[in-house]
C-alpha positions as CSV (number, residue, x, y, z in Angstrom):
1,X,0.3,-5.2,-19.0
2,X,2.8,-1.5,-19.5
3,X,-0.9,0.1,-20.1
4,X,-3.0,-1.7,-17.4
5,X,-0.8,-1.1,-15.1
6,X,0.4,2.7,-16.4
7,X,-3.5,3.4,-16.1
8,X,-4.2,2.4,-12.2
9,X,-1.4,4.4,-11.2
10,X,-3.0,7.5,-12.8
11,X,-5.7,6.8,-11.4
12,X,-4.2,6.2,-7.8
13,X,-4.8,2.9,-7.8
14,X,-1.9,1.9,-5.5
15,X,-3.5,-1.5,-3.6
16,X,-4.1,-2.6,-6.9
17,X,-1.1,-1.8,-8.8
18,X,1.5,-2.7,-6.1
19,X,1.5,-6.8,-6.8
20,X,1.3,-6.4,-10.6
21,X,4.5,-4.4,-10.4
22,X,6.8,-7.0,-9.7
23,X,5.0,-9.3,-12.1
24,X,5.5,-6.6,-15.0
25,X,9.0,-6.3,-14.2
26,X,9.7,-10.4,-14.7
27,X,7.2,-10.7,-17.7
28,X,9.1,-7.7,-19.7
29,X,12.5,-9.3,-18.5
30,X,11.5,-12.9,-20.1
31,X,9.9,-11.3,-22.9
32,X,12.6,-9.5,-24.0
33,X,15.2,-13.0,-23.5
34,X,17.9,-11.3,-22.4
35,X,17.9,-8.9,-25.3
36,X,16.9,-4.7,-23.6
37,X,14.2,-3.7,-25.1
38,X,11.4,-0.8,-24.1
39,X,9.7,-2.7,-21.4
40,X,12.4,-3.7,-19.2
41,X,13.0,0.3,-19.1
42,X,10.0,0.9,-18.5
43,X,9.0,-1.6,-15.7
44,X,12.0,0.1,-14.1
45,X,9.7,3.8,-14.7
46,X,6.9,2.3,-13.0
47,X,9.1,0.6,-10.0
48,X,9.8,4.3,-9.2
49,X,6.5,5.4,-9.7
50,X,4.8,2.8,-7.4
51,X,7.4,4.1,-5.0
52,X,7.0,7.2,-5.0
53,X,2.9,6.5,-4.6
54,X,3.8,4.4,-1.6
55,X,6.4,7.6,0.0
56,X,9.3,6.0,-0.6
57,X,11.5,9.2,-2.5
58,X,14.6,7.5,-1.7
59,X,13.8,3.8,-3.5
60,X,12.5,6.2,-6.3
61,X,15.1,7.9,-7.0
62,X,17.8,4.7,-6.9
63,X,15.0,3.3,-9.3
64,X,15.6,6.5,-11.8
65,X,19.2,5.8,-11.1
66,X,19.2,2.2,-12.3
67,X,17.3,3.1,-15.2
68,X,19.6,5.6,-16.3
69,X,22.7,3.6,-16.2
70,X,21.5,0.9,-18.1
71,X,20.5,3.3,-20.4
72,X,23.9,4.5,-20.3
73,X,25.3,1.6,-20.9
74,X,23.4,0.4,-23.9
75,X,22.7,3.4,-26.1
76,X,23.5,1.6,-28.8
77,X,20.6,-1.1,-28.7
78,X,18.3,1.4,-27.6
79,X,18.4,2.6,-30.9
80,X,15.1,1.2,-32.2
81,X,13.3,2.9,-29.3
82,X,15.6,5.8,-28.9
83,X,12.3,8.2,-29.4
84,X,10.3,6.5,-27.1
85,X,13.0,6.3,-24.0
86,X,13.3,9.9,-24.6
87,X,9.6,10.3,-23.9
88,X,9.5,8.0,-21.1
89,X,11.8,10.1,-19.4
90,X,10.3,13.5,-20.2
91,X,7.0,12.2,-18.5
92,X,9.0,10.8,-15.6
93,X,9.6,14.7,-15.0
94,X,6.2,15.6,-14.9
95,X,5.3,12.6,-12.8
96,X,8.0,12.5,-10.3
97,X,7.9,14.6,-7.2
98,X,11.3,13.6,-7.0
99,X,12.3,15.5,-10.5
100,X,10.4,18.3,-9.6
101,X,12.6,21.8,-10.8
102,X,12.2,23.3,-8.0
103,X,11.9,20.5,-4.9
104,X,13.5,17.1,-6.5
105,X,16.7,16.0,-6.4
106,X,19.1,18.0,-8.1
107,X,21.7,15.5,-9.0
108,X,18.6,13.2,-10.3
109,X,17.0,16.0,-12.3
110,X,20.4,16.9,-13.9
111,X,21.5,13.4,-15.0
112,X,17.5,13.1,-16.4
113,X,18.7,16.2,-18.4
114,X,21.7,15.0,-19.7
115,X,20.1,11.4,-20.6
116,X,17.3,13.8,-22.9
117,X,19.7,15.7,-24.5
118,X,21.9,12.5,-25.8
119,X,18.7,11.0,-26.5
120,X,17.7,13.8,-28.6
């Protein structure tokens, strides 16, 4: 489902995407049965994408938010996918308007930063 549904948002394919968002967000929560894994993190990536696509900045960006505290807060299980959180949020830079350098949200963009460089 994480690439279906990564696909018709690069491809703009917002009526479609919008109801398999929620459903992506349950499946990778019962999936992972209470243990974090990659795809709750990610369901949480594409939330704020799917926002963003439908202009809603502000939902985005307390998506981004959510996702980085509970990255925050469990560094140490994210350890067997430490490499790929990291790349998750270095292409949430290049998709986000709202972690643009030069027109997102400063504080957002700067906690992004600071979640890379412990990542690293």
């Amino acid at each position: 489902l994480r690439f279906f549904v990564d696909a018709l948002l690069d491809t703009n394919a917002i009526d479609e995407v919008t109801p398999l968002v929620p459903r992506y967000r349950e499946v990778a929560r019962t999936d992972a049965g209470g243990v974090l894994s990659f795809e709750m993190l990610h369901s949480v990536y594409i939330s704020a994408r799917l926002h963003e696509a439908l202009g809603r900045p502000q939902e985005a960006a307390q998506e981004i938010r959510a996702l980085l505290d509970t990255m925050r807060q469990n560094m140490a299980e994210m350890q067997a996918f430490r490499s790929t959180c990291f790349d998750m949020l270095d292409e949430a830079g290049n998709d986000l308007k709202i972690l643009h350098p030069t027109s997102g949200d400063r504080e957002l963009i700067q906690s992004v930063a600071v979640m890379l460089a412990s990542l690293r």
